[in-house]
C-alpha positions as CSV (number, residue, x, y, z in Angstrom):
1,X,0.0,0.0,0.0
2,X,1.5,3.3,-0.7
3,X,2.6,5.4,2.0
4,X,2.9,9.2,2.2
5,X,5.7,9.8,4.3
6,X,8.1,8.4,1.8
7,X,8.1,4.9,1.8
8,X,6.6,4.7,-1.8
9,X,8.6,4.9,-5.0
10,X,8.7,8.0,-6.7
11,X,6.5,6.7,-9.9
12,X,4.3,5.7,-7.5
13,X,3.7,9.1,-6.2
14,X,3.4,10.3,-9.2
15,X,0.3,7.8,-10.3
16,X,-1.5,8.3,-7.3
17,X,-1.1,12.4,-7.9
18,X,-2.5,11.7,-11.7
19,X,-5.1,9.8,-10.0
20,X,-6.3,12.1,-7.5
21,X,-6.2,15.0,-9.9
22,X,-8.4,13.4,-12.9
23,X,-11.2,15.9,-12.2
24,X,-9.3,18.6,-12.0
25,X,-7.8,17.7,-15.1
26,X,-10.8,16.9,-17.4
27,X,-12.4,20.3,-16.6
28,X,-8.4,22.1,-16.5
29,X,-5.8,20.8,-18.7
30,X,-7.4,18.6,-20.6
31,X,-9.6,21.5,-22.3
32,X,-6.6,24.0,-22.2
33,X,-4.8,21.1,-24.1
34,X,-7.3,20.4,-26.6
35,X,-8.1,23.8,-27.5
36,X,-4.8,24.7,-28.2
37,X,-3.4,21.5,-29.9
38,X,-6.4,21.4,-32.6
39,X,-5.4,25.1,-33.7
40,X,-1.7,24.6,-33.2
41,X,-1.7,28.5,-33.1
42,X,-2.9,30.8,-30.3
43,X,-4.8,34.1,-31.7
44,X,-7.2,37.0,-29.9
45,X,-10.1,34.0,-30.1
46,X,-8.3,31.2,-28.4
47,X,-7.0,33.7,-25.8
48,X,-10.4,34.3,-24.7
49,X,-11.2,30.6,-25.0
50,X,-8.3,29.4,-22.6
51,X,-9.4,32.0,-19.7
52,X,-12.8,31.0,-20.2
53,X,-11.6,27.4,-19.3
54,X,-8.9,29.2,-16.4
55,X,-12.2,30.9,-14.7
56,X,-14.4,27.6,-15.0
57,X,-11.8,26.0,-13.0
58,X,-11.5,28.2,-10.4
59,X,-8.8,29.5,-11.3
60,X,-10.3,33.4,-10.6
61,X,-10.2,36.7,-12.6
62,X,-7.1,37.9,-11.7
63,X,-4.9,35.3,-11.4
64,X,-5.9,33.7,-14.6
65,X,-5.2,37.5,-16.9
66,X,-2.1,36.9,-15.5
67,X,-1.2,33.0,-16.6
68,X,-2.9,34.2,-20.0
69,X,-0.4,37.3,-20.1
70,X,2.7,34.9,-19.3
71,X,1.6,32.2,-22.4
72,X,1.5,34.9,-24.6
73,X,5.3,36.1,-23.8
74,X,6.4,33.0,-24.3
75,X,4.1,31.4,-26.8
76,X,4.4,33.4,-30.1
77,X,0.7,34.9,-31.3
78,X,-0.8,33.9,-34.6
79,X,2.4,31.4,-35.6
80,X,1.7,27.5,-35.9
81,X,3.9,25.6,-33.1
82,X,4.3,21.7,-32.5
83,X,2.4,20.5,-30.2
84,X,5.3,19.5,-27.9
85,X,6.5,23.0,-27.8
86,X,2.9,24.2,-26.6
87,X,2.3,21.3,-24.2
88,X,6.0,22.4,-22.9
89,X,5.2,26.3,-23.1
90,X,2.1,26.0,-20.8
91,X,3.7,23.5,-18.3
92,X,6.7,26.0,-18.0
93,X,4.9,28.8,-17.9
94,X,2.4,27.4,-15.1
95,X,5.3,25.8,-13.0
96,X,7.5,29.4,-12.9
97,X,4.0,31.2,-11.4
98,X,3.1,28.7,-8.8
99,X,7.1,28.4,-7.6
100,X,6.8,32.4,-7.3
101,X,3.7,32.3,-6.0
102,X,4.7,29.2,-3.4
103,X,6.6,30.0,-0.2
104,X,8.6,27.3,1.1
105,X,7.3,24.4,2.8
106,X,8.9,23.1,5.8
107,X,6.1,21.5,7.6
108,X,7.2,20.3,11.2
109,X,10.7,20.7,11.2
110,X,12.6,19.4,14.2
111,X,13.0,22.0,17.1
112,X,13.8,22.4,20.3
113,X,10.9,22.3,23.0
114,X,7.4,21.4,22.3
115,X,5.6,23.0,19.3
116,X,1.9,23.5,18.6
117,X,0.3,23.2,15.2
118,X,-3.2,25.0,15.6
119,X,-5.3,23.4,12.5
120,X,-8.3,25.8,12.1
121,X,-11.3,26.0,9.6
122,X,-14.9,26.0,8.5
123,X,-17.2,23.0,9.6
124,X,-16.9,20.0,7.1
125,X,-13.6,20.6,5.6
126,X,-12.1,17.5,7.0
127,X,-10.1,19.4,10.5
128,X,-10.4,16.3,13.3
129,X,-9.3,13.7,10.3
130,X,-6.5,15.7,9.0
131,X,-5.5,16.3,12.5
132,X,-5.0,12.6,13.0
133,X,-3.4,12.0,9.7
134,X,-0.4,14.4,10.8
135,X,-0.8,12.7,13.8
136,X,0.1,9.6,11.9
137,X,2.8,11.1,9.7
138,X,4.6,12.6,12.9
139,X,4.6,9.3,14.3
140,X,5.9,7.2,11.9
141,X,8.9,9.8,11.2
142,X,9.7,9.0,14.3
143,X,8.7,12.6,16.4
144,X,6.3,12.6,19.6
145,X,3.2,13.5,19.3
146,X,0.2,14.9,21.6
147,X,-3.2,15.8,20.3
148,X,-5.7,18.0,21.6
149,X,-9.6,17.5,21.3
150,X,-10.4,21.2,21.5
151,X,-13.5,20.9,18.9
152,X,-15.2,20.8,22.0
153,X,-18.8,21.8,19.9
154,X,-19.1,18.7,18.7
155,X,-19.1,15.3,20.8
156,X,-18.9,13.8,17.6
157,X,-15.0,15.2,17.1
158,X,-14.1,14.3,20.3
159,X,-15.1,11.1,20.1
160,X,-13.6,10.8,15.9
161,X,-10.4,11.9,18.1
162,X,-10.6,9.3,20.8
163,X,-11.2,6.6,17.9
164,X,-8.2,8.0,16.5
165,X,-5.8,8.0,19.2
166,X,-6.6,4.2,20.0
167,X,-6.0,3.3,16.1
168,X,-2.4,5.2,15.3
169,X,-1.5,5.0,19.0
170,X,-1.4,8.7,20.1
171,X,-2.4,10.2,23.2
172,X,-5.0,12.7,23.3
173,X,-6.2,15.1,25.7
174,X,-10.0,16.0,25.7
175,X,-12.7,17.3,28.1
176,X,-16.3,16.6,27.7
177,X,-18.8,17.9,25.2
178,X,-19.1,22.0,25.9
179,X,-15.8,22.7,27.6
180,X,-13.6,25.9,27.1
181,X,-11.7,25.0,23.8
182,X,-8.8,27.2,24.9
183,X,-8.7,25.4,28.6
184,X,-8.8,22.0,26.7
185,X,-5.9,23.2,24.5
186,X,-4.0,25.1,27.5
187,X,-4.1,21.7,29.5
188,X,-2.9,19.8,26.6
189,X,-0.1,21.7,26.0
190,X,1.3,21.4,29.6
191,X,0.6,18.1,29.4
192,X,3.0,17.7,26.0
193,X,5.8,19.7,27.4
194,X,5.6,17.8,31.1
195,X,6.3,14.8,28.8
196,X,8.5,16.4,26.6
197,X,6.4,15.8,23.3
198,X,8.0,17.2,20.2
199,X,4.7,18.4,18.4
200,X,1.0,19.0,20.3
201,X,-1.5,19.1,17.3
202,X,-4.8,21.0,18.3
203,X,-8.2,20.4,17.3
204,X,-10.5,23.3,17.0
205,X,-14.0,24.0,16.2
206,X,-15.4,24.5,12.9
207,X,-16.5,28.2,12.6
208,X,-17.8,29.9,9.9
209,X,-15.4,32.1,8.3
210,X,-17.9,35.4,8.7
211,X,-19.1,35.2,12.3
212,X,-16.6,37.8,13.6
213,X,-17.8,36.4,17.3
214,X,-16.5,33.2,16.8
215,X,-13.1,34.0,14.8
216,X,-12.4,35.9,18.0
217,X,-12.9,32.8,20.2
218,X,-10.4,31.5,17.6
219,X,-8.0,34.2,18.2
220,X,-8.2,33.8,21.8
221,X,-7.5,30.0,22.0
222,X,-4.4,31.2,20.0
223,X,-3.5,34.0,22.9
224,X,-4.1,31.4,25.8
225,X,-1.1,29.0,24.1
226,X,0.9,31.7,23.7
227,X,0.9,32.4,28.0
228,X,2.9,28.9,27.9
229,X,5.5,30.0,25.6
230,X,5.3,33.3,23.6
231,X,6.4,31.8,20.5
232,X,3.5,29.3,20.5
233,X,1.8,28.3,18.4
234,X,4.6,27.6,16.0
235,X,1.8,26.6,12.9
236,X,-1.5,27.6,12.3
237,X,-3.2,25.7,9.4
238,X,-6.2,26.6,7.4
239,X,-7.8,22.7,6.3
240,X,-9.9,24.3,3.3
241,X,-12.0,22.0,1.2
242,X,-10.8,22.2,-2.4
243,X,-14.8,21.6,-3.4
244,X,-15.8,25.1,-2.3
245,X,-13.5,26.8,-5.1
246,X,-13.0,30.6,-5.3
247,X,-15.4,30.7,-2.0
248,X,-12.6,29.6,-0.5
249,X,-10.7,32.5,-0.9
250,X,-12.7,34.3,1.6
251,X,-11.8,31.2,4.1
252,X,-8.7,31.9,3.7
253,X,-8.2,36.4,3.9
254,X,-11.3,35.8,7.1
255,X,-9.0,33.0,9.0
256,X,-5.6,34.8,7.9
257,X,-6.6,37.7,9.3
258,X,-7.9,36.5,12.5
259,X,-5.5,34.0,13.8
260,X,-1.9,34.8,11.3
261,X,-1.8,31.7,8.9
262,X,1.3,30.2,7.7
263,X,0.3,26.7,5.8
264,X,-2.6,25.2,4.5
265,X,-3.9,21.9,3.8
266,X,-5.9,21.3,0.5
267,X,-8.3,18.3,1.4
268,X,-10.9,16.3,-1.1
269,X,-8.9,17.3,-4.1
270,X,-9.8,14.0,-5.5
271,X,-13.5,14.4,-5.4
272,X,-13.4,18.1,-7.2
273,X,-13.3,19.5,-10.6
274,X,-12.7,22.8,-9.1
275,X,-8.5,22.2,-8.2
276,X,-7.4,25.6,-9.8
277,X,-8.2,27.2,-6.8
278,X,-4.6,26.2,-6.1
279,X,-3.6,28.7,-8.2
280,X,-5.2,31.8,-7.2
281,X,-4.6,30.6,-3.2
282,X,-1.1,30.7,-4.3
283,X,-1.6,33.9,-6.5
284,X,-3.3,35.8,-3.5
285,X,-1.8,34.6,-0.7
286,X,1.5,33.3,-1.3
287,X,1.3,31.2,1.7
288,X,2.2,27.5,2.0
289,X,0.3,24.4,1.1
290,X,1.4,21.8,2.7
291,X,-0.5,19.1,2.1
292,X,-3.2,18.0,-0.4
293,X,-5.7,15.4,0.4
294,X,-6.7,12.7,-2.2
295,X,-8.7,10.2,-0.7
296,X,-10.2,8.8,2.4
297,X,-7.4,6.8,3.9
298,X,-4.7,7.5,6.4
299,X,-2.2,7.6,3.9
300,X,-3.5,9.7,1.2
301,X,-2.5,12.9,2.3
302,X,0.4,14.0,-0.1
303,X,3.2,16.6,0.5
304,X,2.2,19.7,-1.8
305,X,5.1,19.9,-4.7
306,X,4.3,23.2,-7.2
307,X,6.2,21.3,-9.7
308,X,5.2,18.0,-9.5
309,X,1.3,19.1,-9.3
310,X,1.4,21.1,-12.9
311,X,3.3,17.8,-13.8
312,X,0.5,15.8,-12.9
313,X,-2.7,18.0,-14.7
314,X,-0.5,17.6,-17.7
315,X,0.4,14.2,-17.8
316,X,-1.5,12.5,-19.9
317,X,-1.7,15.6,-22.3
């Protein structure tokens, strides 16, 4: 079975990236690809064919003038090109934006002292299972780990959490249903340090992205961590659900502004057509994805590679 902390070969990878992506791709590159290779030529009509295809995949306004502007410096107007030289015009052209656009992903690096990864975000984009996926990956890379059932809203999550911690064999500390998410939290991390844990990954509750009440419960949760240790927490994560497209944009400036993001996690890319929203979250934010989601088990979470994902849309192009 493959395994995403690096026990898979690389070609491996690879296929299951192609597989997760085949939405994305049959509304993105394979449309871009067949537009352009019929006409072998890209005039003022095709230009406004391929950001028509850039906008239906999410790819938003701005951000897809700009990919259109970069293809036409590189990709000489009105003159008939082989269709290798397009394919690897558009791949190079797509890869040098979302490398500027990408800052650089070190996701848990090894530190002194116990750090906290906050993971944050709306209700249903997949927080309490991505929390025990990096519980997971922490683990078996050989790092201690602590979580922290501070989705306190929802029994459900707790229990998810408790179901969790038995399977991958990592403690968890949790309250009952209705508890102080910031106490929960607070306690946990005292607990991780006390047992010198190397990473304490908290749970939080689903909020809605334009309740300005409950971002600032968010942003206190964040404040009570930081009485423990200044510099805590060390990572806040937005998980955003790659179904909600250019909506989540909004997630993203709403919880960035509240709480100070520096990563994201991109889950359920498999099940969308709508994975250009990678772009413009790039584009817009320039902050880190570090991880993409493409399927339901433990172990298909995939470290986010700019390269390697415009690799993968155009593949089979």
């Amino acid at each position: 079975m493959f395994n995403f902390l690096g026990k898979s070969t690389k070609a491996t990878r690879s296929l299951a990236l192609d597989k997760g992506l085949l939405k994305t791709k049959a509304r993105f590159s394979h449309r871009l690809w067949n537009l352009i290779s019929q006409k072998n030529f890209i005039d003022e009509e095709v230009q406004h064919e391929i950001q028509a295809i850039l906008l239906s995949s999410d790819v938003g306004l701005e951000t897809s003038q700009i990919i259109l502007q970069k293809m036409m410096d590189v990709i000489q107007v009105d003159a008939k090109q082989s269709r290798s030289d397009l394919k690897a015009a558009m791949v190079s052209v797509l890869v040098d934006l979302v490398t500027d656009w990408s800052a650089p992903s070190t996701p848990f690096p090894r530190a002194d002292g116990t750090q906290v990864t906050l993971v944050v975000g709306v209700n249903g984009a997949g927080k309490t299972t991505t929390m025990a996926k990096l519980a997971h990956l922490l683990k078996s890379t050989g790092q201690s780990v602590m979580m922290a059932a501070g989705d306190t809203f929802r029994e459900a999550a707790i229990e998810q959490l408790k179901v969790w911690s038995d399977r991958i064999g990592v403690p968890l500390v949790s309250q009952s249903q209705g508890s102080d998410s910031a106490a929960v939290i607070y306690d946990a991390y005292q607990s991780a340090v006390s047992k010198q844990c190397d990473w304490l990954l908290a749970d939080t509750a689903g909020r809605l992205h334009n309740k300005k009440q409950l971002m600032g419960e968010l942003a206190k949760v964040k404040r009570v961590v930081s009485k423990i240790n200044p510099n805590a927490p060390q990572q806040v994560w937005l998980v955003l659900d790659a179904n909600v497209g250019q909506a989540g944009l909004e997630q993203v400036r709403s919880f960035h502004e509240a709480v100070g993001l520096n990563g994201l996690i991109l889950t359920k890319l498999d099940g969308t057509a709508r994975g250009g929203i990678v772009f413009s979250i790039l584009h817009q934010f320039g902050l880190p994805i570090h991880y993409i989601g493409l399927g339901e088990s433990i172990e298909d979470y995939r470290p986010f590679d700019p390269k390697s994902f415009v690799e993968a849309l155009f593949s089979d192009c």
